[in-house]
N, C-alpha and C positions, 0 to 999 in steps of 0.2 A: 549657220555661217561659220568657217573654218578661218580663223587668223595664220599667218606663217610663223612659227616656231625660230624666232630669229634673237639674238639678244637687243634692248633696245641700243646700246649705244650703237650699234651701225647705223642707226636713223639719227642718231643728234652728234655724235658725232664722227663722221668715213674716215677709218684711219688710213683707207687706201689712196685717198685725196692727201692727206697730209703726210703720206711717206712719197709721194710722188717728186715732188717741188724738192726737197735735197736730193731723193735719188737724181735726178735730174739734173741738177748743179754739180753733183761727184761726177757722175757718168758723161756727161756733153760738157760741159762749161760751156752753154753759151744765154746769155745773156745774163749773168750774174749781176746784175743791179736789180733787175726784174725781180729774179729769183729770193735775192735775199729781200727785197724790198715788201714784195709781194709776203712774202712769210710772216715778215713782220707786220702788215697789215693785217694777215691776217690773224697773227696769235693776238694781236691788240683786241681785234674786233671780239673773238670767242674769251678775250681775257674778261673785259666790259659787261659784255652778255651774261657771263658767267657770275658775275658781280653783284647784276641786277637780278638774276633766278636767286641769287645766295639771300638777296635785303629782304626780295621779295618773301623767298622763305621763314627769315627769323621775325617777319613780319607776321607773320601766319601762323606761328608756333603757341602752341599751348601744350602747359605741363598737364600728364597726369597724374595727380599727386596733392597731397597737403603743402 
């Protein structure tokens, strides 16, 4: 079985998705509540998410070592 040779963060996180939403607000202006709004929600949501992989992690951690 052959995997694709891709790095992982384009899977967790698309930065083609999240350069979209301000190009979008420079280049059109339209609907700038949306857009900013929408950003915001979503840097909230991946901020939280990101928060919880971090607890999760330090949660999981063991030293090697004396």
């Amino acid at each position: 079985m052959t995997t694709i040779k891709l790095p992982i963060d384009q899977f967790i996180v698309p930065f083609a998705f999240t350069a979209y939403y301000p190009a979008s607000y420079f280049l059109q202006g339209k609907d700038e509540l949306f857009n900013i709004g929408g950003l915001i929600l979503i840097l909230l949501a991946f901020f939280f998410i990101s928060l919880k992989l971090w607890d999760r992690g330090l949660d999981a951690y063991e030293s090697a070592g004396s």
